[in-house]
N, CA, C and O of each residue as an XYZ file, in Angstrom:
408
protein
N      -7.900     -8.624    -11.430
C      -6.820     -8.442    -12.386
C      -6.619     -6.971    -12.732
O      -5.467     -6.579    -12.913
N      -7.787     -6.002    -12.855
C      -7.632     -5.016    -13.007
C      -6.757     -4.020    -12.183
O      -6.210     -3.017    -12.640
N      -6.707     -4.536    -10.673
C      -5.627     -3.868     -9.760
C      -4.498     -3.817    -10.244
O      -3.833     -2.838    -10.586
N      -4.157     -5.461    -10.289
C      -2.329     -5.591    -10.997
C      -2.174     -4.600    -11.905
O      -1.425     -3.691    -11.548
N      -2.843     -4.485    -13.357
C      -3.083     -3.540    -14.248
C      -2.654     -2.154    -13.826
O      -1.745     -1.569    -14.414
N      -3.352     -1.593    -12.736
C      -3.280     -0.257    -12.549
C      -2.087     -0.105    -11.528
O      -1.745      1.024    -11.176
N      -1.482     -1.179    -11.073
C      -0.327     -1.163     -9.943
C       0.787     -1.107    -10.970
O       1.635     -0.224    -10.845
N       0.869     -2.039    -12.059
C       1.726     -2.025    -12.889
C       2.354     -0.604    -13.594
O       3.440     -0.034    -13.493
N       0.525     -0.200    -14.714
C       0.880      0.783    -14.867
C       1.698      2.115    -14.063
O       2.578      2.803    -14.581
N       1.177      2.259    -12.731
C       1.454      2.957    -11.966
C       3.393      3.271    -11.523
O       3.999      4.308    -11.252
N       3.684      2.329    -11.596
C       5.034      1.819    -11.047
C       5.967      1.909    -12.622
O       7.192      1.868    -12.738
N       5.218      2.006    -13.421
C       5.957      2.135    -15.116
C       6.223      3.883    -14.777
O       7.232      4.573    -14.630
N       4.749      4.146    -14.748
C       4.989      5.913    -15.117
C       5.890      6.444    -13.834
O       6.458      7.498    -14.121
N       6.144      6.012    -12.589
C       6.791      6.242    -11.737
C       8.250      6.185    -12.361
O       8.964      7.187    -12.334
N       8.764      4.743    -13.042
C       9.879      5.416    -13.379
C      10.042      5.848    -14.512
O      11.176      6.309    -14.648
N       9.256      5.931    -15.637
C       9.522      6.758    -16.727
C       9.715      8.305    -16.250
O      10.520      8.956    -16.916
N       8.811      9.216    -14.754
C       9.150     10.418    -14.153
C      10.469     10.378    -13.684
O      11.196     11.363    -13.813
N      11.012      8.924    -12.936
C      12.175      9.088    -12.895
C      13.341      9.379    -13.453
O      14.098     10.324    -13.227
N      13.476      8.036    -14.587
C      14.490      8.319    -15.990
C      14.379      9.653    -16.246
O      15.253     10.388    -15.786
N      13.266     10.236    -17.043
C      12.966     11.669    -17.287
C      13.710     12.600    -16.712
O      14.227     13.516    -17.352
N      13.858     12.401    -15.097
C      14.398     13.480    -14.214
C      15.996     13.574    -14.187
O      16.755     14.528    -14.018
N      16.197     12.285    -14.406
C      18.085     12.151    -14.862
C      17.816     12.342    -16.063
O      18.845     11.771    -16.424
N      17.318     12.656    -17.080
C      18.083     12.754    -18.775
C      17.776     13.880    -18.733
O      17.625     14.327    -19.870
N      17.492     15.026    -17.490
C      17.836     16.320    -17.542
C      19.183     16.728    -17.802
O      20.107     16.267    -17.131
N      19.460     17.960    -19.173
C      20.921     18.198    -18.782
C      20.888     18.870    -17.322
O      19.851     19.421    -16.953
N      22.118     18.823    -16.420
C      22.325     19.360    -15.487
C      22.516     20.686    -15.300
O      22.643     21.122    -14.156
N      22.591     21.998    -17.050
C      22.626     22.995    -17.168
C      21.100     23.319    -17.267
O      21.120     24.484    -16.872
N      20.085     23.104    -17.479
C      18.631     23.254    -17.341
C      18.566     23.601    -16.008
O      18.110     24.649    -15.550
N      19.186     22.395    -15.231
C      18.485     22.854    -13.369
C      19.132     24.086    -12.979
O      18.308     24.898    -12.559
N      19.847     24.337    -12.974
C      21.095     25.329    -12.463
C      20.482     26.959    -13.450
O      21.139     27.974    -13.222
N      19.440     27.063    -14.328
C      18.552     28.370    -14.511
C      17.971     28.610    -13.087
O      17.387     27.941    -12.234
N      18.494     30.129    -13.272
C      17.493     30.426    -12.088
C      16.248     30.491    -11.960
O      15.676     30.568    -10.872
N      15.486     30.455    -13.489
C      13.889     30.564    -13.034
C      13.729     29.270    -12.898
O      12.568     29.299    -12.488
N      14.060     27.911    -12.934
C      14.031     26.919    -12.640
C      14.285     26.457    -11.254
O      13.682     25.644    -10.553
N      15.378     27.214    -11.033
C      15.376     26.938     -9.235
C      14.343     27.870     -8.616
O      13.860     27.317     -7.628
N      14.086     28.468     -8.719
C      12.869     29.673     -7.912
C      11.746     28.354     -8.155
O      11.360     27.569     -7.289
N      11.420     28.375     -9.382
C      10.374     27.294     -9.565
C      10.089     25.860     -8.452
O       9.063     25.508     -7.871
N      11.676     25.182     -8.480
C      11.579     24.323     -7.464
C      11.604     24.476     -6.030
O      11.391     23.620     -5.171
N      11.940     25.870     -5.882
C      11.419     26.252     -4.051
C      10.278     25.909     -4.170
O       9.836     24.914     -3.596
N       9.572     26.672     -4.947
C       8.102     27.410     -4.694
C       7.125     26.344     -4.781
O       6.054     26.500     -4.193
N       7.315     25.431     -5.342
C       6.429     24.248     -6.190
C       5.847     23.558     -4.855
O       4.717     23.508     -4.368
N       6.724     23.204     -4.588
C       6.595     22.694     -3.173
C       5.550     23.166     -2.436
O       4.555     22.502     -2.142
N       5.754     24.296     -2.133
C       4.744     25.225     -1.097
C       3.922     25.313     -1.782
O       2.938     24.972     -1.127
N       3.504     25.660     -3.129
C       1.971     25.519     -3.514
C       1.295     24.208     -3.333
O       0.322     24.102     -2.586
N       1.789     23.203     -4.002
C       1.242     21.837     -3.839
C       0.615     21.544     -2.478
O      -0.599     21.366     -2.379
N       1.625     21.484     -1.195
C       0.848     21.296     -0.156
C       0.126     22.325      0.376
O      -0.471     22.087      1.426
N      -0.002     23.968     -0.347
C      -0.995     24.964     -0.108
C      -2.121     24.280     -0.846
O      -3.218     24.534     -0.348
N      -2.147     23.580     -1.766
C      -3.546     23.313     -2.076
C      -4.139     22.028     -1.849
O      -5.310     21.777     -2.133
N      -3.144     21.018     -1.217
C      -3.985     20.036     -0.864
C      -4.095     20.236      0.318
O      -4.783     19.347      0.818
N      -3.571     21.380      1.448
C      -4.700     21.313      2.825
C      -5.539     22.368      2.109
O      -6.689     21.966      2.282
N      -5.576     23.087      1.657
C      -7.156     23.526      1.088
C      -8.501     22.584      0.662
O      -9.694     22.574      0.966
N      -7.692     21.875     -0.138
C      -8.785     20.461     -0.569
C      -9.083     19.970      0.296
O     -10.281     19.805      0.528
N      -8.042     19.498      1.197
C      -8.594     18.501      2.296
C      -9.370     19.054      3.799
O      -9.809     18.423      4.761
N      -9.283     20.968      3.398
C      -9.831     21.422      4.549
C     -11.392     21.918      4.302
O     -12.322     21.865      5.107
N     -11.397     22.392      3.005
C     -12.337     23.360      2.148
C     -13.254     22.146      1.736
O     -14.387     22.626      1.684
N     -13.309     20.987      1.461
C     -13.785     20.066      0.659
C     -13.947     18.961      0.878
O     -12.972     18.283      1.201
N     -15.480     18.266      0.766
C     -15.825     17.254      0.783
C     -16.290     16.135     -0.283
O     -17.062     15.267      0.125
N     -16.013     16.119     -1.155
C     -16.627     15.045     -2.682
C     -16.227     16.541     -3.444
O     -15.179     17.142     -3.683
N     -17.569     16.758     -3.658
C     -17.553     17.950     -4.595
C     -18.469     18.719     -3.988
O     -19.332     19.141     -4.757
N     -18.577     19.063     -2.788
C     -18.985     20.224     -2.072
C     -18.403     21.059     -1.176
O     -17.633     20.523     -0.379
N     -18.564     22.203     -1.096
C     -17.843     23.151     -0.171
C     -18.269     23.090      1.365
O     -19.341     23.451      1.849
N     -17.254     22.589      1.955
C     -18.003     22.501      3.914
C     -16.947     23.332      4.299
O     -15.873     23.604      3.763
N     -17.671     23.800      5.718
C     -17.064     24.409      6.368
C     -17.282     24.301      8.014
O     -18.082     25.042      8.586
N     -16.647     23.501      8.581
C     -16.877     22.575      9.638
C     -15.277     22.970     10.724
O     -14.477     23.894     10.580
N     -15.291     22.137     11.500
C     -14.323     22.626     12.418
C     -13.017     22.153     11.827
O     -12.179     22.044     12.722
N     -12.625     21.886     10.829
C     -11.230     21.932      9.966
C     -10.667     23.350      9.915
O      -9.602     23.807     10.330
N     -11.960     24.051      9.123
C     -11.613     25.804      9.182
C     -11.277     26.192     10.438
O     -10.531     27.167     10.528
N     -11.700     25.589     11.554
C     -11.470     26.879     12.536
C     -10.131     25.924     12.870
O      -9.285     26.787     13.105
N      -9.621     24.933     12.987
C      -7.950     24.528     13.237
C      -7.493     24.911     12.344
O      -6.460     25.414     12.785
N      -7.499     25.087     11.133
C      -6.338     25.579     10.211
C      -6.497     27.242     10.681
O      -5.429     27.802     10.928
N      -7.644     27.989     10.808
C      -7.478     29.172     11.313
C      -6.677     29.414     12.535
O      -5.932     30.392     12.486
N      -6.687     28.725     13.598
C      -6.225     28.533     14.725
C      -4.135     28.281     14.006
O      -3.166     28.995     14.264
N      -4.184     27.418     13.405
C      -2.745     27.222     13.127
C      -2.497     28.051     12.089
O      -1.350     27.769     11.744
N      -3.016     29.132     11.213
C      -2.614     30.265     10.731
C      -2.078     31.667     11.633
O      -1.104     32.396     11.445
N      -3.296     31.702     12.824
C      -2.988     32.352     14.270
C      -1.536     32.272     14.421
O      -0.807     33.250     14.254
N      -1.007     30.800     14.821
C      -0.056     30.276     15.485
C       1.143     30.897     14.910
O       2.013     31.490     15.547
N       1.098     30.684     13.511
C       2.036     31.041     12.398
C       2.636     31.923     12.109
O       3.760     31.999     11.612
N       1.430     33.189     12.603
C       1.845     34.552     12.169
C       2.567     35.068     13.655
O       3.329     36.034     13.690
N       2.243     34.364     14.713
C       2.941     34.803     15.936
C       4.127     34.036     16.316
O       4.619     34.097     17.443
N       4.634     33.229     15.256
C       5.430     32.863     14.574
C       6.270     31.638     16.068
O       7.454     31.751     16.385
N       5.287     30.586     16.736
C       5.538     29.798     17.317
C       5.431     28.670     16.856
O       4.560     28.410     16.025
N       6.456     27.605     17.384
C       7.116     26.412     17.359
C       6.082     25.853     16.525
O       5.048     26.490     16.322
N       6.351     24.281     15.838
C       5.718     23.930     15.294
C       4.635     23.127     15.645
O       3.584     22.759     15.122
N       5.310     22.953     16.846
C       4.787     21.660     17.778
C       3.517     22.267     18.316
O       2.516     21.563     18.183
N       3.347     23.598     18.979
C       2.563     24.520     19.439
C       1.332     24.766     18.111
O       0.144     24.798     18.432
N       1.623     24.883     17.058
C       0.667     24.952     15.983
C       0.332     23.751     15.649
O      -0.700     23.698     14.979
N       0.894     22.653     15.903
C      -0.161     21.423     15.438
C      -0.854     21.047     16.583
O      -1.726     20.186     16.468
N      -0.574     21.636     17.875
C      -1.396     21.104     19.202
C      -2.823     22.134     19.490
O      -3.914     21.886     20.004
N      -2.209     23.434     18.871
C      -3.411     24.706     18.931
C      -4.838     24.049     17.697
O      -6.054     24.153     17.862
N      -3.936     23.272     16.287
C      -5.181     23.433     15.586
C      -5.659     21.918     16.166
O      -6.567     21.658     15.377
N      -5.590     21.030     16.883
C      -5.772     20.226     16.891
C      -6.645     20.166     18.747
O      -7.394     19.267     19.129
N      -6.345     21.035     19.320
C      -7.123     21.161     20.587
C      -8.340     22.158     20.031
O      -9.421     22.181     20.619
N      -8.044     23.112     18.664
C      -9.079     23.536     18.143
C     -10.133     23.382     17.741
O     -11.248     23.831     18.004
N      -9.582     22.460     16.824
C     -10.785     21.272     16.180
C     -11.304     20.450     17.027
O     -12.492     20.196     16.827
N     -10.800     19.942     17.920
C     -11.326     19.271     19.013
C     -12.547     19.656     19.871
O     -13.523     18.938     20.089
N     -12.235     21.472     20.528
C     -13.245     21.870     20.902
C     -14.498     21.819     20.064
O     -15.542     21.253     20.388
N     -14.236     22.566     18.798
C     -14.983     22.869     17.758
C     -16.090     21.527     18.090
O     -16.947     21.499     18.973
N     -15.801     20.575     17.197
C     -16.151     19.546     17.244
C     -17.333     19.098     18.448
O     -18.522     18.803     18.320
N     -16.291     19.204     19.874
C     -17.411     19.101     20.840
C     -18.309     19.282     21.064
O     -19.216     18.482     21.292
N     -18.320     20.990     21.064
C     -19.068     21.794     20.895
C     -20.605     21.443     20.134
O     -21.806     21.295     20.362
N     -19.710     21.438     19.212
C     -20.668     21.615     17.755
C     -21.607     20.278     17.956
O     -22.825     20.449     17.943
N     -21.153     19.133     18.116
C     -21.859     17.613     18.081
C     -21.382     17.085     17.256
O     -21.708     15.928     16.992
C-alpha cells in the first residue's frame, strides 16, 4: 500500500509543478535574467548528473573506466566531432578500459 501512497503522492506534486508553471504571468518569462536562467539550467542539471553517475558510487568516490570514457568524449568534444563519433569513442573507451583492467 505504501507504493500507491508514494505513486499518488508523486503524480499530485507533478501536477501541482505543472499548474504552478501556467499561473506564471507570461511577463515573468520574457525577463531576460529568466531566460538566460532557462538556457543554462538545463546544461547544469545534466552537467551534474553525469558527474554523479560518473564520479560516484553510493557515497563513495570511484574512479574506474567511466572517467576514462567521459575523458575520451570530452577529447571528442573539444575537436568538436559528430555526436555519434563521441558516444562510440567513450564507449569503445570504456570498453577497452574495462578489458583491460578485469
Amino acid at each position: 500500500m505504501n507504493v500507491w501512497i508514494a505513486i499518488a503522492a508523486t503524480a499530485l506534486g507533478c501536477y501541482a509543478v505543472k499548474l504552478i508553471g501556467l499561473l506564471v504571468p507570461a511577463g515573468a518569462l520574457e525577463r531576460p535574467l529568466v531566460r538566460r536562467l532557462a538556457a543554462l539550467l538545463p546544461v547544469a542539471l545534466l552537467a551534474a548528473l553525469t558527474a554523479q553517475q560518473t564520479f560516484a558510487d553510493g557515497r563513495e568516490l570511484v574512479l574506474d573506466a567511466r572517467v576514462a570514457g567521459l575523458a575520451a568524449a570530452a577529447v571528442m568534444l573539444i575537436l568538436r566531432a559528430p555526436f555519434l563519433l563521441v558516444v562510440a569513442a567513450a564507449v569503445l573507451v570504456t570498453a577497452g578500459v574495462r578489458a583491460i583492467g578485469g
